[in-house]
N, C-alpha and C positions, 0 to 999 in steps of 0.2 A: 477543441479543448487545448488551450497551451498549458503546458508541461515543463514545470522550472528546472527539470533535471535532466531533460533530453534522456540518450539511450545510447550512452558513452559507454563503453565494456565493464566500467567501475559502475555504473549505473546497473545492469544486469547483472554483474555480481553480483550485487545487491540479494535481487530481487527473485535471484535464480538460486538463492541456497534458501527459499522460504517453502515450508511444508504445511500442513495440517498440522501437525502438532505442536509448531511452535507461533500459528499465526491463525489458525484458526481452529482451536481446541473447542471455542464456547461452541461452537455447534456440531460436533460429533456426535453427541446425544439423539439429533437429529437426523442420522443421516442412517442410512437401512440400502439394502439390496432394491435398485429397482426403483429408488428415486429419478428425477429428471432436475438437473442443474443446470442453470446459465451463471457464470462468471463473468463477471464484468470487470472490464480492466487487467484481463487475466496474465497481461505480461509476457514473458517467456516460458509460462503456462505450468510449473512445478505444482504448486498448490492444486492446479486443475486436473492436473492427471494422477492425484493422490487422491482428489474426491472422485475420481472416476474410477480408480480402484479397489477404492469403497463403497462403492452403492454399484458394482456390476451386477447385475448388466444392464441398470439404469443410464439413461444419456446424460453425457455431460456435455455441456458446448460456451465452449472461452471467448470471449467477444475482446476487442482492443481493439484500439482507436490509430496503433501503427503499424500498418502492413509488413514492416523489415522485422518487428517483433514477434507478428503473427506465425510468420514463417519458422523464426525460430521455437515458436511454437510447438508447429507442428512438429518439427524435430526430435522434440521432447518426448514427443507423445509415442516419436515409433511405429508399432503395428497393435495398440490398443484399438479396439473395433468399437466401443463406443464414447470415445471421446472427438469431438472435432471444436478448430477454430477459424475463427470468422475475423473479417473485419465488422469494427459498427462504431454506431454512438451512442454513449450512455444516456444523451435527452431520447432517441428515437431506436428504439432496440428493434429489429425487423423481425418481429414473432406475433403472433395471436395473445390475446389476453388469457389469462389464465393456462399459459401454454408449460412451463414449468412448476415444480412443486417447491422449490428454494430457487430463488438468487439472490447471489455470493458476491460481496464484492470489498477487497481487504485494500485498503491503502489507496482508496479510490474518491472519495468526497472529500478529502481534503481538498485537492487540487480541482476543485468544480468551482467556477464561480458560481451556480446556481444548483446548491446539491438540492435543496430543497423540491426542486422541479424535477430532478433524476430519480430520487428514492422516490416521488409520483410511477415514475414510469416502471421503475423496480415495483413498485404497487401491482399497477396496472398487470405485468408481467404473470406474476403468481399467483393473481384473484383473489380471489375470497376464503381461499382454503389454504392461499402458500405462505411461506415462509421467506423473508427477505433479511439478510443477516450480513449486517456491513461491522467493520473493523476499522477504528484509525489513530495512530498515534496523535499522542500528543505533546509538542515540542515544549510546551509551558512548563510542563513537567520533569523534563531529564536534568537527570543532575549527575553528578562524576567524581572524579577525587583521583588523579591530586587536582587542584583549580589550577589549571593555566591557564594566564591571563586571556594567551591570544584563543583558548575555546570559548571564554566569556565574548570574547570579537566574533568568533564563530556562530553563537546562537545569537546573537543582534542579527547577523549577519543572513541566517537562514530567516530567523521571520522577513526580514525585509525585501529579501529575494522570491521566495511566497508569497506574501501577498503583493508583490508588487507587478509577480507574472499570474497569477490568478489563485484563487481558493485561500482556506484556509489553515494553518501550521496546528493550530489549537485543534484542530478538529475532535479529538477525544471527549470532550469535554460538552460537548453541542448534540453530539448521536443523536443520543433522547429526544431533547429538542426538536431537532429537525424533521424526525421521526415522528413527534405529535403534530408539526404543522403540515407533512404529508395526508395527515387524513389515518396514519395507525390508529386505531384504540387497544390493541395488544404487546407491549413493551416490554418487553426484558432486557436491562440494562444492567451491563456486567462492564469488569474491568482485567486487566492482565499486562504483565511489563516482559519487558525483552531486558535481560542482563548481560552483560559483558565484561569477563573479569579473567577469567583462564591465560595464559599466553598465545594460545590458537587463536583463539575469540579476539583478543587481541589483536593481535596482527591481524586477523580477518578485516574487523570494524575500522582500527585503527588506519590502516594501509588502505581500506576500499574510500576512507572519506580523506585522508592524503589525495588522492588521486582523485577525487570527484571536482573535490576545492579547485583544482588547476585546469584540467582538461574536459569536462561536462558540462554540458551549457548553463549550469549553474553557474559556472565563473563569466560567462559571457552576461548572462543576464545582470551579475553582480555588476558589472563594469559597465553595460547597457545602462542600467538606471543608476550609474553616478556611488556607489554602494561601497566597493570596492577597489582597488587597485589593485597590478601586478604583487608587487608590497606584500599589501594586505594579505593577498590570498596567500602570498608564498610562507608569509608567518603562522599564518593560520596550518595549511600544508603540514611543516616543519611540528608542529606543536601538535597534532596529532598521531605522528611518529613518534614522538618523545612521549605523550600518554600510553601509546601501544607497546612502549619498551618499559614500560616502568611495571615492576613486581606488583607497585601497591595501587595500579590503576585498576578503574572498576567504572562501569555506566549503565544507569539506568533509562530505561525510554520505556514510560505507560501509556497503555491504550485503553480507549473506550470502545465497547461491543455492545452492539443493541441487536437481539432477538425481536421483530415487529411482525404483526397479522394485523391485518384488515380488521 
């Protein structure tokens, strides 16, 4: 799977201040003492070790596709007794069918060129009884205030770099979708946004994607496929410091969440 954002420190920033409760709420209703979860895509594993603290002393086990992230993983997790991570692939998960009762996977079929063959195998995974519950933003939809110009360059900028290294940016908006030509007949499709308005939050968002734009393989790919320049990126850079300092900045990013059974 290539991955347009590599796993640049600004990249893991990211992806390391994400819980259950701000990225995966739609399924907490779900979740009980004594479940068995596979995460897929589970990154530097936050999320995963919060659903493992929630269904104790059920198994949880985070799959990711980068050994150097795995590890920090494991990290995360410490001396919790039933949580572990792996490496794997999301087309070919090394488990039995029907071997978990949920898999989890937040921020993860965007970036598939063939999500529709992966949620197969997340199928396959949970059986006939499990519950498979994917999460993904969707870039079509974030909007901001105040508009600078060069974050209008920015969102060109990010679809282009997307799909131009694999998957898709829109992915909110497709869940459902792709979720029926898997073979679900059981659908629950919801929605939820991430807001960004505080000065914290600010500078958090603002400063994490400063830093992305320049030094994450984001910017190499932008420059790889002809996208971008030094220029570019550094304007862009620049203008989302200048959003993060401003009083009356604010940003939206909605996702699409689908609840599916067999």
């Amino acid at each position: 799977m290539a991955y347009a954002h590599g796993h640049h420190e600004s990249v893991l920033r990211s992806h390391a201040a994400r819980t259950v409760a701000d990225s995966a709420a739609y399924l907490v209703s779900s979740l009980s003492a004594g479940v068995r979860i596979l995460d897929v895509g589970a990154g530097p594993g936050t999320i995963t070790v919060d659903l493992a603290d929630r269904v104790f002393p059920g198994e949880v086990v985070g799959v990711d596709a980068a050994a150097d992230v795995v590890a920090v993983a494991r990290a995360t997790a410490g001396d919790r007794t039933n949580v572990e991570f792996r490496t794997g692939d999301a087309y070919a998960l090394d488990v039995p069918d029907g071997s978990f009762d949920i898999v989890h996977a937040h921020q993860v079929l965007q970036h598939l060129a063939r999500p529709v063959e992966a949620l197969r195998e997340f199928r396959r995974v949970a059986g006939i009884d499990g519950l498979v519950a994917v999460r993904d933003v969707d870039y079509g939809g974030v909007i901001w205030h105040p508009r600078i110009p060069a974050l209008d360059e920015w969102l060109a900028l990010y679809h282009g770099v997307h799909r131009g290294v694999s998957g898709e940016p829109d992915a909110g908006r497709v869940l459902k979708a792709w979720a029926r030509q898997a073979g679900f007949t059981r659908i629950e499709a919801s929605a939820s946004v991430w807001v960004f308005d505080s000065p914290d939050k600010r500078t958090w968002w603002g400063g994490m994607w400063a830093d992305r734009v320049l030094a994450s393989a984001f910017a190499g790919h932008a420059k790889r496929l002809g996208l971008a320049d030094d220029e570019t990126l550094q304007r862009i850079s620049d203008a989302w410091r200048e959003w993060a300092a401003d009083a009356d900045g604010w940003i939206l990013l909605p996702h699409g969440e689908v609840l599916a059974r067999s």
